[in-house]
C-alpha positions in Angstrom: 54.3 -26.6 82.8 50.6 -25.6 82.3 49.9 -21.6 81.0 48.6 -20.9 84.7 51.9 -22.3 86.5 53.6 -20.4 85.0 51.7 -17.2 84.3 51.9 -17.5 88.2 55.6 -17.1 88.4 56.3 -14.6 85.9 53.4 -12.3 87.4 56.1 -11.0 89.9 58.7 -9.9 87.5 56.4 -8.1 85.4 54.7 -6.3 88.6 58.5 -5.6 89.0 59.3 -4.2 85.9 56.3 -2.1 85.8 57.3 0.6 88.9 56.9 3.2 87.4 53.2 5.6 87.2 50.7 4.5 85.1 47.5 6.1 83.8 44.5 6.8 81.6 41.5 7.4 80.9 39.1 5.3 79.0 36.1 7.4 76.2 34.6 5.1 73.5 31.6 6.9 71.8 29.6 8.6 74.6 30.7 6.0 77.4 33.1 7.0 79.7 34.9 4.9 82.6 38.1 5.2 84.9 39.3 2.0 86.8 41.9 1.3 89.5 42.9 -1.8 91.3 45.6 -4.1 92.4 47.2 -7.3 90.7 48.6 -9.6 93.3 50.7 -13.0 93.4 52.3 -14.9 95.7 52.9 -18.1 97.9 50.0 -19.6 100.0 49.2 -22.3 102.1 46.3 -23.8 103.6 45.9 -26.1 106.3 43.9 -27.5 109.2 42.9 -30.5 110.9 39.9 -31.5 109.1 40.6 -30.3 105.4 43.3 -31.4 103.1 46.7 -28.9 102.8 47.1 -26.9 100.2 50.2 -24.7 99.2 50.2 -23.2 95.9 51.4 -20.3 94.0 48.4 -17.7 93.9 47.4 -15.3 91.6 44.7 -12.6 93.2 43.7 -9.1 93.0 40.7 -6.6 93.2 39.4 -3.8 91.1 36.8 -1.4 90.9 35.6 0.1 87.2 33.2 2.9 87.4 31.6 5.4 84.4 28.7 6.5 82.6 27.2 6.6 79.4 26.0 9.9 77.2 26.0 11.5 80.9 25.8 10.5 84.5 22.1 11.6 84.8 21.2 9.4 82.0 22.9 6.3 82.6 26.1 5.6 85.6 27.6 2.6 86.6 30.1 1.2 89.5 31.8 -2.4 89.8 34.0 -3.9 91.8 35.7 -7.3 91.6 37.9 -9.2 93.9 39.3 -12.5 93.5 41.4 -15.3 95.8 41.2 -12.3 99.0 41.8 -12.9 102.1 42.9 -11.8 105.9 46.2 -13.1 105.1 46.9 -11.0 101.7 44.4 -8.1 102.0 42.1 -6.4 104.2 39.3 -8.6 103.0 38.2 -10.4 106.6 37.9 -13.6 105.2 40.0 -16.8 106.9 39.5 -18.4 103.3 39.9 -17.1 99.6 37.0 -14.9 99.0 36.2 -13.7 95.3 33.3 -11.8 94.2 31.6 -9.3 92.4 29.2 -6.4 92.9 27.8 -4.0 90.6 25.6 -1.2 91.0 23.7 1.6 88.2 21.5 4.1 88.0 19.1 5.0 85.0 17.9 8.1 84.1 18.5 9.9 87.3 17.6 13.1 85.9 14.5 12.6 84.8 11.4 12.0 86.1 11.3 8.3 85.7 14.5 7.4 87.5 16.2 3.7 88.0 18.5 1.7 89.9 19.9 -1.6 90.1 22.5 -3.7 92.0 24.2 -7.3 92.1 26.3 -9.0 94.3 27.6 -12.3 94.5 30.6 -14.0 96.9 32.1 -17.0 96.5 34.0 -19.0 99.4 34.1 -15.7 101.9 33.4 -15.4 105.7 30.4 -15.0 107.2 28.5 -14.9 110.7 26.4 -16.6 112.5 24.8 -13.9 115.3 25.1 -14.1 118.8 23.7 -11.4 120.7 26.4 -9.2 122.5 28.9 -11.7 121.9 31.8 -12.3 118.9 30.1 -14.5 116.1 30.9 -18.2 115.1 32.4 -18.3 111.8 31.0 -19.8 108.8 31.8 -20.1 105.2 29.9 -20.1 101.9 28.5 -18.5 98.9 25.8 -16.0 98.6 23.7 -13.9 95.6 21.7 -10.8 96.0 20.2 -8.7 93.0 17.5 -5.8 93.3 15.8 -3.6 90.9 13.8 -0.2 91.6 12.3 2.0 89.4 10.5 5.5 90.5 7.9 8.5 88.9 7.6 11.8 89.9 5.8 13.9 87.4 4.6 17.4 88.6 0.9 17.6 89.9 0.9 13.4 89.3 0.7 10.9 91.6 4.4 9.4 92.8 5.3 6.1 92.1 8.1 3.6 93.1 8.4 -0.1 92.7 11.2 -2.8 93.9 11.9 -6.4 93.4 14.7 -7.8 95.2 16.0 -11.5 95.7 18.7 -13.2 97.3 20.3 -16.2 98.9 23.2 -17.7 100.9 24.5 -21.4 101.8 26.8 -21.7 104.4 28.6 -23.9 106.7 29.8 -23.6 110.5 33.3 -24.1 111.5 33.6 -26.6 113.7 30.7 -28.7 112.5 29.3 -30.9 109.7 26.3 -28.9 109.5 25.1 -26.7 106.6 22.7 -23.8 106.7 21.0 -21.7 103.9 18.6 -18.0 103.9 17.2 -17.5 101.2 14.1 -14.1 100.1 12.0 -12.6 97.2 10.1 -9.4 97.8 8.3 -6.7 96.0 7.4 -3.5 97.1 4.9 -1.5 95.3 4.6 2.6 96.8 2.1 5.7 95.7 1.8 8.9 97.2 -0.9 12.3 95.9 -1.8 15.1 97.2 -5.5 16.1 96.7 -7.6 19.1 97.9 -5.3 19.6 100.7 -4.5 15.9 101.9 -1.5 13.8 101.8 -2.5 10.8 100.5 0.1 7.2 100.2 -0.9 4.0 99.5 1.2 1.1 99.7 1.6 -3.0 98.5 4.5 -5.0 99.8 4.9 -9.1 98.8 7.7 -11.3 99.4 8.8 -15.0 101.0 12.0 -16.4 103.1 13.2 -19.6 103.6 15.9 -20.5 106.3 17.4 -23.7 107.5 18.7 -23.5 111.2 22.2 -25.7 111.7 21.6 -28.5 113.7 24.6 -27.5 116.4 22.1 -24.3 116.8 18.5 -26.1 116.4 19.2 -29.0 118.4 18.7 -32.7 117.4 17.9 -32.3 113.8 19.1 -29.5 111.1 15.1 -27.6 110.8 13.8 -25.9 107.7 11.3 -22.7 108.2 9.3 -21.2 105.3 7.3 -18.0 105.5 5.4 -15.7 103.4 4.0 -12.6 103.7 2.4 -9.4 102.3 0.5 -6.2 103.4 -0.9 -3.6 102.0 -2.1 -0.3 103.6 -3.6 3.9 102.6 -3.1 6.7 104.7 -3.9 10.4 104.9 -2.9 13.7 106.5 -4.2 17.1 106.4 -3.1 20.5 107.9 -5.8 21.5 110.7 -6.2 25.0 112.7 -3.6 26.0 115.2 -0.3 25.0 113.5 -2.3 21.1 113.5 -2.4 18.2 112.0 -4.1 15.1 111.5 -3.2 11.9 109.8 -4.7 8.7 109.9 -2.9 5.0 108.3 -5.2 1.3 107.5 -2.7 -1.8 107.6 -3.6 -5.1 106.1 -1.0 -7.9 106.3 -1.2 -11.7 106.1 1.8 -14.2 107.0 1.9 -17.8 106.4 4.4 -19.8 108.1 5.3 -23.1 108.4 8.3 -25.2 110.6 8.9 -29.1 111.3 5.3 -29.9 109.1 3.2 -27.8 111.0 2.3 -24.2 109.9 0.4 -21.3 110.8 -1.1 -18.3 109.1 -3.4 -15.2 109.6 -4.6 -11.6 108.6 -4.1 -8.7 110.6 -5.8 -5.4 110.0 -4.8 -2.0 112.1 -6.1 1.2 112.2 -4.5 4.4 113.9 -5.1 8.3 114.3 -3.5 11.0 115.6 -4.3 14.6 115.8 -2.0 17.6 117.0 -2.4 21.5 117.6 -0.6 24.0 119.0 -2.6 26.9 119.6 0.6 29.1 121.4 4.3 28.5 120.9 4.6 27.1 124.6 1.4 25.0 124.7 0.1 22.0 122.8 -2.1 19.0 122.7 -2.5 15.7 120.9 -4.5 12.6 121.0 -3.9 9.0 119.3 -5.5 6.0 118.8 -4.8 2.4 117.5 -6.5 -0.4 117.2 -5.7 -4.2 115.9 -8.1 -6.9 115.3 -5.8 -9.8 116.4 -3.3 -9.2 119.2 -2.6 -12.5 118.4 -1.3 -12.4 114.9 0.7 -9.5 115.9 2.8 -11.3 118.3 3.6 -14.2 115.8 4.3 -12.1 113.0 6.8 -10.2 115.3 8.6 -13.9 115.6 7.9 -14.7 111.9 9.8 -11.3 110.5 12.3 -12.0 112.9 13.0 -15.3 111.3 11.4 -17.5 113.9 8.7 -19.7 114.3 5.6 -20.3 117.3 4.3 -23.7 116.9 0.6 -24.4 118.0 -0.3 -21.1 118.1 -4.2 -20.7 117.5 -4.6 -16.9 115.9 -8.0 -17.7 115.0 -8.9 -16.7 117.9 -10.7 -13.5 118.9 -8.1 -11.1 120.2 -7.9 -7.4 119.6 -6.3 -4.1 121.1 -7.2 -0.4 121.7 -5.2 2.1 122.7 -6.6 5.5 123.4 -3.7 8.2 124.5 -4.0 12.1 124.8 -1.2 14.5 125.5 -0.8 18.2 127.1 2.4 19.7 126.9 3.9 23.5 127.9 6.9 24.4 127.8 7.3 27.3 131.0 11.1 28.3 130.4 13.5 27.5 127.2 15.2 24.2 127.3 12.3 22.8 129.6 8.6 20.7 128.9 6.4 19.3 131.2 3.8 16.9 129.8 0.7 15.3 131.5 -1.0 12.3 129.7 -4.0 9.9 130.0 -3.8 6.4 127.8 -6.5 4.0 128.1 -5.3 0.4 127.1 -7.8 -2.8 126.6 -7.6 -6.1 124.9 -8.9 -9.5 124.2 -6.4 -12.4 124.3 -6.6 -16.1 124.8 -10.3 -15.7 125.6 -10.0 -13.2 128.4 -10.6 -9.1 128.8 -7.8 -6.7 130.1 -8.4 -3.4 130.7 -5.8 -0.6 132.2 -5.8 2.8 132.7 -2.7 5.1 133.1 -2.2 8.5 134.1 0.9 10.3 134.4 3.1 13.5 133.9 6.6 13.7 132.5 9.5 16.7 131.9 12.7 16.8 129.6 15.6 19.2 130.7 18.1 20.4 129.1 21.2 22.7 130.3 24.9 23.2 130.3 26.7 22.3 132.7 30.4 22.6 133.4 31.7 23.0 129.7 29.1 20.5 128.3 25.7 19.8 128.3 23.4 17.8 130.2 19.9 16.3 128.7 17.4 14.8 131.1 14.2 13.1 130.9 11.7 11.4 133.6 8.4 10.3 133.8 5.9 8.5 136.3 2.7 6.8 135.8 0.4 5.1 138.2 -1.5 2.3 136.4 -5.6 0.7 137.3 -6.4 -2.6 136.3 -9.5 -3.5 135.6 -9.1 -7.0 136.7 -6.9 -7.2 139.4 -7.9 -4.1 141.2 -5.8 -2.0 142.8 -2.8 0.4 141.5 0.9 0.1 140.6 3.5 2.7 140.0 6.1 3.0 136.7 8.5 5.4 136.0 11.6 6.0 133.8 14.7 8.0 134.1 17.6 9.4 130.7 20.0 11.4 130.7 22.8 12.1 129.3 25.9 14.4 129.2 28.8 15.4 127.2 31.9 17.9 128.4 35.4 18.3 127.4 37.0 18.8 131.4 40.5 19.1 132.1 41.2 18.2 128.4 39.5 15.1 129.2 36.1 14.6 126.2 33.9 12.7 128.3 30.4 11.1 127.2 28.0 9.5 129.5 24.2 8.0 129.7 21.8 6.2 131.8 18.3 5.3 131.7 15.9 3.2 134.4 12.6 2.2 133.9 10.7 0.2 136.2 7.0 -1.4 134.9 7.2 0.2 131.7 4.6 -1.1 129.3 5.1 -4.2 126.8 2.7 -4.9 123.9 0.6 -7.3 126.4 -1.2 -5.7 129.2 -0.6 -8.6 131.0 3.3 -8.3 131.2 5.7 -5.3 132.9 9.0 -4.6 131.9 12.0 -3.3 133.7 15.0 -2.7 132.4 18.1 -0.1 133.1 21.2 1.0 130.5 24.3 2.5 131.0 27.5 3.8 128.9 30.3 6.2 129.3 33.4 7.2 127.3 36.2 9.3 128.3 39.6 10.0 125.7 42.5 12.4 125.7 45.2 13.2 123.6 48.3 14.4 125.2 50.6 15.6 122.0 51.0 12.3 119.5 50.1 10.4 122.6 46.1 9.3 123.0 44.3 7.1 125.1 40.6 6.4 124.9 38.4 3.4 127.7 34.7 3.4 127.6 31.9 1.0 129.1 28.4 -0.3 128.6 25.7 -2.3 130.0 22.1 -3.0 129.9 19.5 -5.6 131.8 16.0 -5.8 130.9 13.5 -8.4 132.5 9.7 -9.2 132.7 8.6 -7.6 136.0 7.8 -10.8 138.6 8.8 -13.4 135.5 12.1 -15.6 136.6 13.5 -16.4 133.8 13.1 -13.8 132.0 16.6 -11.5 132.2 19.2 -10.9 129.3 22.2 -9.0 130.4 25.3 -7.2 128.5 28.3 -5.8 129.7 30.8 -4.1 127.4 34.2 -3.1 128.2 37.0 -1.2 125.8 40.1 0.9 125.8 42.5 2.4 123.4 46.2 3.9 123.5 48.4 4.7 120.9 51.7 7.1 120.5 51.5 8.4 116.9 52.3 6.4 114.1 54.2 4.1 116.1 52.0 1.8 117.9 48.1 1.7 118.4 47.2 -0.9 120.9 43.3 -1.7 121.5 41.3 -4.4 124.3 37.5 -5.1 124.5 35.8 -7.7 127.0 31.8 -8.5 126.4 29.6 -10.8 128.9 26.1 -11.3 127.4 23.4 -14.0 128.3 19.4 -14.1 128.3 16.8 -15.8 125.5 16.1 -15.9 122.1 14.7 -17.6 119.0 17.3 -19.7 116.4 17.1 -17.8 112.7 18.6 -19.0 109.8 21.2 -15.7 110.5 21.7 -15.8 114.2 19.8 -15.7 117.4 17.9 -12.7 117.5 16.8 -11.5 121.2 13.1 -12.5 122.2 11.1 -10.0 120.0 8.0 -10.5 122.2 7.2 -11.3 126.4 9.1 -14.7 126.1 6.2 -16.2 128.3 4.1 -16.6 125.5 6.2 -18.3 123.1 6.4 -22.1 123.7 9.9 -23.0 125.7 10.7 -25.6 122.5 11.1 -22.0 120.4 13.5 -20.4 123.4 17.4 -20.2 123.0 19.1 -19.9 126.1 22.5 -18.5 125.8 25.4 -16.6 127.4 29.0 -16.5 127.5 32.2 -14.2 127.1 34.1 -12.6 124.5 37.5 -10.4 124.5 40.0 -9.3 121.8 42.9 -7.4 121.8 44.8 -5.9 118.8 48.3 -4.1 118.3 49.5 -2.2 114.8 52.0 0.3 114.1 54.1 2.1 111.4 57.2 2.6 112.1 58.2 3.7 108.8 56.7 5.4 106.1 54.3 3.0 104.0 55.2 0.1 106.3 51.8 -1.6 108.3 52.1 -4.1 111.2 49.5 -5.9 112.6 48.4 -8.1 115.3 44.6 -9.3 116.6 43.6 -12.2 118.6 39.9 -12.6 119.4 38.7 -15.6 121.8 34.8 -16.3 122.9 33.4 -19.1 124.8 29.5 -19.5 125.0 26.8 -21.5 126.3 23.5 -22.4 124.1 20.4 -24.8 125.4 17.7 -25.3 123.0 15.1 -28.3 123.6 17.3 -29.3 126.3 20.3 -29.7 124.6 23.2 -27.8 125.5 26.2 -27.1 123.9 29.5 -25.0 125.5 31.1 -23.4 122.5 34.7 -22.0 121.3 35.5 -19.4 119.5 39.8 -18.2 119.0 40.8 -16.3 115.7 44.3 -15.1 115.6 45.6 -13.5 112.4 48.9 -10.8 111.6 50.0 -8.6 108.8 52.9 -7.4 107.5 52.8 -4.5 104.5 55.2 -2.5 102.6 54.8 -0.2 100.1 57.2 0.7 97.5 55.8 3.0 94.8 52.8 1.0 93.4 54.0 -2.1 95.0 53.2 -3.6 98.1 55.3 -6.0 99.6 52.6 -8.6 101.8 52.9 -11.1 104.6 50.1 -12.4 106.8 49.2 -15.0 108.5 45.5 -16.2 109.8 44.3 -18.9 112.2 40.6 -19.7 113.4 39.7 -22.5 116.1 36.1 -23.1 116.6 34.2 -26.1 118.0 30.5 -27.3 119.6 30.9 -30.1 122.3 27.4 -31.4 120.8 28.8 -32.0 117.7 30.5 -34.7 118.6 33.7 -33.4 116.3 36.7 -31.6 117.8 37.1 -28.4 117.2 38.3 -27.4 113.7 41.2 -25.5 113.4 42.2 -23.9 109.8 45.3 -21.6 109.1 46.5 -19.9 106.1 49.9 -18.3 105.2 50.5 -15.9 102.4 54.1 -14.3 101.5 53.8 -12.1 97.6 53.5 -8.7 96.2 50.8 -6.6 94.5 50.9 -3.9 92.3 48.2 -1.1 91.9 46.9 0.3 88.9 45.3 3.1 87.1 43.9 0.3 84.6 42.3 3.9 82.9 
């Protein structure tokens, strides 16, 4: 028998043996540290129906070390470890082994010139792949992050503060063959002085990405996207008469971008203003402006930070925006304001001239009402085109209102807007949102139900509408059982990222349809726990989601079932552990069933005061 065989077995005996309290703590010199954590061993198996079975006898645990050294302002430190966590043996949410580290300091944190920085690293642990408003598919893999930053903040200097951060992940998808990987590098440069009564800043950021999209998500072939980017930027403020201000910010930024051997690139430079006063407590006025020299540019740098990409885009073309706004506002009675505003819009895109002016009032509210309080806000605005003639009307409703009545706390909210403005001129939005919450508590007897929704659309675009419905509810007696259900419905458009689909972040009718995600589907879950005796845990949650995706004409109906339990006693410093975890998952375009991987753990841990 090998040494870790058998260190294996004997681990139990001596957690055994070792009941009763242990502590210290740990001073060498001028460094100081206290540590705690767990040592865990026990049966596991593995299985599924596309990997081999494992059972083995499994040695495990977690910890977290942290300290200082001469003095916490000088130099502090935290770490935590974890290794061969799971679901099925911890509350780690991993369906596999998950081990890792992360560590985090700070230098000199009471000086002038402080420091930080932080590492992370996972090996084998659970991770997501986004779906908006619906549960996740599953993936598995290994990922790195590190990050340094470094600050200065003399008296009567300019402040300083620099950052440099990298990181990257590989993954795969249950359920497929197919791999995916994110990787970034930034740097982040920041200044800030005050001179002759301005606020000055200044500002420098750098930085790259690189994603590859799964195939079961991108379509016919697994795609690569690389970007880079940077900006820099100043900006000012200064205290004017009338309890006023004035500030004013210049933006420079560049992106490069590149997807399938085609790439695009540009420079973007924005200018805006703003200017306040208030020349009584009840009456004030403002006025802003902003201006960008390629409305263009902006909208595909809104897909490339997003992690997309907008193939065959020409953004050396002339295009530019200007928006001209000014504000009145008064405020007749506490808890009341009524504002009327004037905003002049025009722009230059795909080689044609917009122009719109809107005029319009609006009033916020505020009041209790029946034990709570009730917050309200509406506003209208008729709209002139300068091209298409004529006017049309936009308005938007909020409120929202909070009470406790008849022991019942009860939370609601809603807002409607019809015609609201997007970035283009060209394009409307509508959109409305709702939620509402009520719980109660009846002695060591609670219950809890809330709901959500929201639809948003392109005004006269078919095609256009992402919806969400959200449904929960909670009930629990005491310590002895706590039951909980949820139910999601979500559909509408996005773009494929190397993290998820991410929700169209500009009018979708601009973005070629070879970029768009369809998508929509259902999720529910339902959970069940209790402790019926002191230190004891039981647990129970199954989760199922099914989910359509079409991107380049390819669609896909996907599964989604995780099912895992937990069974915990605790005995002093030992705890006594059972679980067991189960995830289905599959893609009819992948041509594969769907994958179906289980684990099983049975063993004990023991916690520590390590010092």
């Amino acid at each position: 028998m090998n040494g870790f065989p058998r260190a294996a077995i004997l681990l139990p005996a001596w957690l055994l043996c070792t009941v009763l309290p242990v502590s210290a703590q740990l001073h060498i010199g001028e460094v100081s540290a206290k540590g705690n954590g767990t040592v865990s061993s026990g049966y596991s198996a593995t299985y599924g129906n596309q990997a081999i079975s494992t059972h083995s006898w499994q040695a495990g645990g977690a910890a977290t070390v942290s300290g200082a050294f001469h003095n916490p302002n000088f130099l502090s430190y935290d770490a935590s470890f974890y290794l061969n966590q799971s679901r099925a043996n911890s509350n780690f949410q991993s369906i596999s082994s998950a081990s890792g580290v992360n560590l985090s300091s700070n230098i000199f944190a009471g000086s002038p010139f402080p420091g930080a920085l932080n590492y992370s690293k996972a090996y084998n642990s659970e991770g997501n792949y986004a779906i908006p408003g619906l549960t996740n598919y599953v993936t598995h893999g290994n990922s790195d992050t590190f990050g340094i930053n470094w600050n200065e903040n003399l008296p009567d200097k300019p402040s300083l503060s620099a950052g440099w951060q990298v990181g990257k992940s590989q993954y795969t998808v249950y359920g497929t063959n197919d791999e995916g990987n994110n990787s970034f590098h930034s740097i982040n440069l920041n200044a800030g002085y005050k001179l002759d009564g301005f606020t000055t800043g200044a500002f420098y950021t750098t930085g790259g990405a690189q994603s590859r999209i799964p195939q079961i998500i991108a379509g016919l072939q697994s795609t690569q996207i690389d970007s880079a980017n940077n900006a820099w930027g100043v900006n000012a403020t200064h205290l004017l008469p009338y309890h006023g201000s004035f500030s004013s910010t210049f933006n420079r930024s560049y992106w490069d971008s590149s997807y399938l051997g085609t790439s695009t690139s540009g420079t973007i430079d924005m200018v805006t203003a703003q200017a306040a006063v208030q020349p009584r407590n009840d009456l004030s006025f403002s006025v802003s402006s902003d201006y960008s020299d390629n409305l263009s540019g902006q909208l595909v740098q809104a897909v490339v930070t997003a992690g997309g990409f907008v193939p065959g885009y020409n953004t050396n073309a002339t295009s530019n925006s200007l928006d001209i706004m000014s504000i009145a506002s008064y405020t007749p009675v506490p808890n009341t304001q009524a504002s009327v505003y004037f905003e002049r819009r025009t722009q230059s895109f795909l080689g044609s001239s917009y122009g719109v002016d809107s005029y319009g009032a609006s009033a916020t509210y505020a009041h209790a009402l029946l034990g709570g309080t009730i917050n309200g806000a509406g506003s209208v605005t008729a709209n002139r085109s300068d091209t298409m003639g004529g006017d049309s009307l936009s308005f938007s409703l909020n409120e929202n209102y909070s009470t406790s009545l008849l022991g019942w706390n009860v939370t609601e909210s809603f807002g409607y807007a019809q015609n609201a403005e997007t970035l283009l001129i060209t394009y409307m939005n509508s959109y409305y949102n709702y939620s509402a919450n009520v719980r109660r508590r009846w002695g060591p007897f609670n219950v809890s139900a809330g709901a959500g929704g929201a639809r948003t659309a392109l005004t006269d675009q078919p095609g256009t509408t992402s919806t969400s419905e959200t449904y929960e509810a909670a009930a629990g007696y005491g310590q002895w059982i706590t039951a909980t259900g949820s139910y999601s419905k979500s559909s509408g458009q996005a773009i494929a990222t190397g993290a998820g689909l991410v929700p169209v972040p500009v009018p979708s009718p601009v973005l070629p349809s070879s970029v768009i995600s369809l998508y929509g589907g259902d999720s529910y879950s339902f959970g069940v726990s209790s402790t019926p005796a002191r230190k004891l845990i039981m647990a129970v949650t199954y989760a199922k989601s099914t989910s359509d995706t079409t991107l380049n004409s390819i669609a896909s109906a996907n599964q989604n079932n995780e099912f895992s339990t937990l069974i915990q006693y605790q005995y002093r410093k030992l705890d006594f552990m059972s679980g067991y975890a189960r995830l289905e998952q599959g893609f009819s375009n992948s041509g594969l069933p769907p994958e179906v991987i289980a684990s099983y753990y049975v063993g004990v841990s023991r916690w520590f005061n390590f010092f």
